[in-house]
N, C-alpha and C positions, 0 to 999 in steps of 0.2 A: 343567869339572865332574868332569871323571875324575880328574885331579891331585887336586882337593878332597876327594875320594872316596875316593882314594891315601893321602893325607897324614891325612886323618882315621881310617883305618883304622889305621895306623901308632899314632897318636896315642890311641887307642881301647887295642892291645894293650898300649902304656905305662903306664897304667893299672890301678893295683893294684884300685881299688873296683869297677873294670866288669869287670875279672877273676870277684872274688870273689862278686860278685850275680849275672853272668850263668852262673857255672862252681861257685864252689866253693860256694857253700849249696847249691842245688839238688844239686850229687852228694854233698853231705854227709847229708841227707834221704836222699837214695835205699839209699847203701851202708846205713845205721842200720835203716830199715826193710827194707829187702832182707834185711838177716843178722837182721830179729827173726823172719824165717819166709817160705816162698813158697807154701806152703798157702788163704791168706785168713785173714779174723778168726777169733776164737773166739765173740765174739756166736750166741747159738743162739735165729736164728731159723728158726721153725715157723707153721705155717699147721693151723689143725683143717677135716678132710675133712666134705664138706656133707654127709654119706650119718652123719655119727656120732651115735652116740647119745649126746646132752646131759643124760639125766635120771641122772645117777647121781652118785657120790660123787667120782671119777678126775676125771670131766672138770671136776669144779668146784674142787679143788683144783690142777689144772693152770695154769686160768687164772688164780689165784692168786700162784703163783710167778711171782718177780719175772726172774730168770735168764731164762725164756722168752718172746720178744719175738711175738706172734700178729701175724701181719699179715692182711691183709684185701683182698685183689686179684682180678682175673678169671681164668678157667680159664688164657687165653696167658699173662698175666704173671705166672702162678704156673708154669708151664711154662719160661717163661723164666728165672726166676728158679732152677730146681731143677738146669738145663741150666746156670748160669754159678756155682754153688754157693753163690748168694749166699743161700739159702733150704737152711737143715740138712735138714727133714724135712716131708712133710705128715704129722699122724696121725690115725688113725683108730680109735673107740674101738667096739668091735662086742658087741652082745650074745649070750651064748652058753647052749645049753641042758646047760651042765654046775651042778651043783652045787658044786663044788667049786673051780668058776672062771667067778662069774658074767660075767667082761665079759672081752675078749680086746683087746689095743692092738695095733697094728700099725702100719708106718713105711714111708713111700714116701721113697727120697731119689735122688740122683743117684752118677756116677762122679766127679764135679765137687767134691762134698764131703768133705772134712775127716776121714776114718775118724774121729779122736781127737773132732769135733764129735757125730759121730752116738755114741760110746760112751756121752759126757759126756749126751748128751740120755735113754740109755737110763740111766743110771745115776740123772740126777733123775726119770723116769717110773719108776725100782722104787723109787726111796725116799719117794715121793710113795704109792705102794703098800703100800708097808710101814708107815709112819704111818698109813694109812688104818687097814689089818689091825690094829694095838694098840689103837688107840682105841676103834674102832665094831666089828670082826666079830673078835674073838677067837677064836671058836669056827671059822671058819672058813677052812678051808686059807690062800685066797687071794683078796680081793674082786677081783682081774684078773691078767693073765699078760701080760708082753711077747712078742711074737715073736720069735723068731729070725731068723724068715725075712725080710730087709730089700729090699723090690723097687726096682730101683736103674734109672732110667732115661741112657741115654749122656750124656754133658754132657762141656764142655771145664772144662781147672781153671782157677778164677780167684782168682791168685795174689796174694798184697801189693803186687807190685810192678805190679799192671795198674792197681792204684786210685793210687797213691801215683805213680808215674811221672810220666802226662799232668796231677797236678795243680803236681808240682814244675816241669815245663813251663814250668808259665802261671807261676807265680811269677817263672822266668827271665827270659822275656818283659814282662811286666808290669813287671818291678824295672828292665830294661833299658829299656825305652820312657818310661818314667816319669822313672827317675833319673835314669838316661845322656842321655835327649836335657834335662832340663828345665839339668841340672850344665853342658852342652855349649854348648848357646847362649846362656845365663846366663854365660859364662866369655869366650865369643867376644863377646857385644855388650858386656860391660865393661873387657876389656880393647881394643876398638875392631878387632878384626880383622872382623866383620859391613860397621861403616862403609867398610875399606879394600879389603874385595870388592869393594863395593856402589861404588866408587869406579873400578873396573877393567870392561872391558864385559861383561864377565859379567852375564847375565841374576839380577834376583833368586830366580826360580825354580829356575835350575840351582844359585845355592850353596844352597839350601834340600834342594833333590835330592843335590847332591856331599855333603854330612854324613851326612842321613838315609840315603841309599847305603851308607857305608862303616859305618851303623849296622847297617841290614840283614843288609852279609854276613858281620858278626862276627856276629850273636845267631843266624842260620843254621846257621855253621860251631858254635857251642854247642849248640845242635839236634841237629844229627848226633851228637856227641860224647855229649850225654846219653841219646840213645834207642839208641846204639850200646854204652856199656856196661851201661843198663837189658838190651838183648837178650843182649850176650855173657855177664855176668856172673850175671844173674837171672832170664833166660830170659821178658823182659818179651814178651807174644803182640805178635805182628805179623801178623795172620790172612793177609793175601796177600800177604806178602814185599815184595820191593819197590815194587810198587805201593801196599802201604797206606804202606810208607816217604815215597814221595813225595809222596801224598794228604793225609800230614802236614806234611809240609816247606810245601805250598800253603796249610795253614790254616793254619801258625804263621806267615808271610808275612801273609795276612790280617790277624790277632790282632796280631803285629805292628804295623803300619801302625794301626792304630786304639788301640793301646794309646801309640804315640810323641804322637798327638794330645793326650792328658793332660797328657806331656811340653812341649810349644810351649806350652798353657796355663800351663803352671804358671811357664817360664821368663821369661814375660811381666807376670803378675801381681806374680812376689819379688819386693822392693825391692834385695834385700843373700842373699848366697849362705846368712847362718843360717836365711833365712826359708825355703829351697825345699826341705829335710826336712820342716818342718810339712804346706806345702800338698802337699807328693806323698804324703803318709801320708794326709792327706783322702780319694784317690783310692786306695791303694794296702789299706793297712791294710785296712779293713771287703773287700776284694776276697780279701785274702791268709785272713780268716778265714772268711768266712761264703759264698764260693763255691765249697766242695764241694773246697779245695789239700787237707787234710789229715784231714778228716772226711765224712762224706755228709751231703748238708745236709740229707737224712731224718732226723738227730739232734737235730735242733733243732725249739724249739715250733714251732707248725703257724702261731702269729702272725708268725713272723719268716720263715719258709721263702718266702709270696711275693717279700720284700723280695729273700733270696737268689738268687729266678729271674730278676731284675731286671738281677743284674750283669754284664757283658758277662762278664767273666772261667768264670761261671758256665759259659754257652752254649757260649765255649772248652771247657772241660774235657770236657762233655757228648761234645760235635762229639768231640774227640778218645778218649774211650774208646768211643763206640759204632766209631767208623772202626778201633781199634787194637785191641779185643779183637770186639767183635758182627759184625766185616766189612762195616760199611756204607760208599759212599764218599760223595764231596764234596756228591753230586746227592741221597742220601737224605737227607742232614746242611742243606738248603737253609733250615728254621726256621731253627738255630741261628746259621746262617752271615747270614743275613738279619737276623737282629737285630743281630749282631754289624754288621755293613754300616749300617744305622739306629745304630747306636752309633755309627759310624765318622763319618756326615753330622753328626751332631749336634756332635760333638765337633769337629769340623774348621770347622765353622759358630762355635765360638767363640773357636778358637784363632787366626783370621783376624782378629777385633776386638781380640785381646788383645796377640798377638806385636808385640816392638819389634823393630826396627833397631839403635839408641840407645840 
């Protein structure tokens, strides 16, 4: 088994396309969005404060504008969100007994956010003000005033490269599981080197292990490698150092192992090596889009979002940014990893009927 393991490793590195999907997209993605900024997005989302007052002209033209995304969450997850900067500002619109400035706005954000996010949001609250002022109160000074004063609670910054990272990860992983094993044993049972194992006392189990092994500890050693120049280069958070390093390394093992199951399936279905691009995009394709690799799957209508919760890939990604930026580890992360695991039974459960010898 270990020779098998050896010799497929070997065989593995000789390989320009398992090179290229396990190493170069993935840090081709990373460096592009790394050098677009390590600040976060510039989406300006805002949340409006429950204490505001709604009956006026500011607040109604606020939620108007299309630029400002209102979310709608509970006190913690609005907490959470202002702490990890994913939330620009809460605001709050206060009535005031001046004449001259009936209504006062005022901004709750974090250390976490964006300076150029909160300018940008202060800039469409005074021009949204200032429309107001020409149209309806001419006569008067100014139907509200921004604050100055911006009350900023501590938060960590969350960077591009904290979202973008763990999702080029999974891509790694998935492209390597999928591709690598379905190209792999597809190659070995048609060229008859399966049979002339299976020929020798070698258990079938250990050449199945000896392959899958030397798959392991290349998309591992890729592992290391991507999350090591995410950290050196881009200062991707690793909230506890090496422990959350390794609490990584254990899911993507995981993720892993259940993402190679797609692989056995698929190797076993192709008739002929054009057919297992098709059937691995079935599996890979809808996973690379719509499970949160290079968007939040909050962007998508609210009809397709459950489909999204659905994809193992999904629950990967999840697992891996709460453990890599939030500091949770394996034992908080037990949904995600749990389904992920139920993915894993199921998939293995068909790749058992499917896989040939032959």
């Amino acid at each position: 088994m270990l020779a098998i393991t050896k010799g497929g490793l070997k065989s593995t590195f000789r390989s320009p396309s398992a090179v290229v999907f396990s190493i170069g997209f993935p840090l081709v993605f990373i460096l592009v969005f790394g050098f677009m900024g390590n600040s976060g997005g510039v989406s300006v989302n805002v949340v409006m404060d429950k204490s505001a007052d709604t009956v006026n002209p500011v607040y109604s033209a606020l939620k108007n504008i299309s630029n400002l995304k209102f979310k709608n969450k509970s006190d913690i997850e609005l907490k959470e969100d202002l702490e990890k900067g994913r939330l620009t500002a809460i605001i709050n619109i206060e009535k005031t007994n001046e004449t001259s400035s009936p209504y006062r706005v005022t901004l709750k954000s974090s250390e976490a956010v964006s300076p150029q996010n909160i300018n940008i949001l202060r800039q469409i609250i005074q021009s949204v003000i200032s429309g107001i002022n020409k149209a309806a109160y001419p006569n008067t000074p100014t139907i509200a005033t921004v604050s100055n004063d911006i009350q900023k609670i501590p938060g960590r910054v969350y960077r591009t490269i904290d979202f973008i990272l763990p999702g080029q990860l999974g891509f790694s992983l998935l492209s390597a599981g999928v591709f690598g094993v379905a190209f792999l044993f597809f190659n070995l049972r048609q060229q008859l080197v399966l049979k002339r194992f299976f020929a020798t006392p070698i258990t079938r189990s250990y050449i199945i292990l000896g392959e899958a092994l030397s798959r392991v500890i290349f998309q591992l050693m890729t592992t290391i490698i991507i999350i090591g120049i995410g950290t050196l280069a881009f200062h991707f958070t690793l909230v506890h150092g090496w422990i959350t390093f390794l609490e990584i390394l254990v899911l993507s093992f995981v993720a892993l192992i259940v993402f190679m199951g797609f692989g056995f399936i698929v190797s076993g279905v192709a008739k002929n090596e054009s057919t297992i691009p098709p059937f691995a995009n079935l599996f890979t394709l809808p996973q690379f889009l719509l499970a949160g690799t290079f968007f939040s799957i909050d962007n998508f209508p609210a009809w397709l979002q459950p489909f999204c919760k659905l994809l193992p890939l999904t629950h990967f990604n999840n697992a891996m940014r709460d453990i890599a930026f939030e500091g949770a580890n394996l034992f908080d992360e037990w949904r995600e990893i749990g389904i992920l695991v139920i993915w894993g039974i199921l998939i293995y459960a068909v790749a058992v009927k499917t896989f040939k010898w032959e």
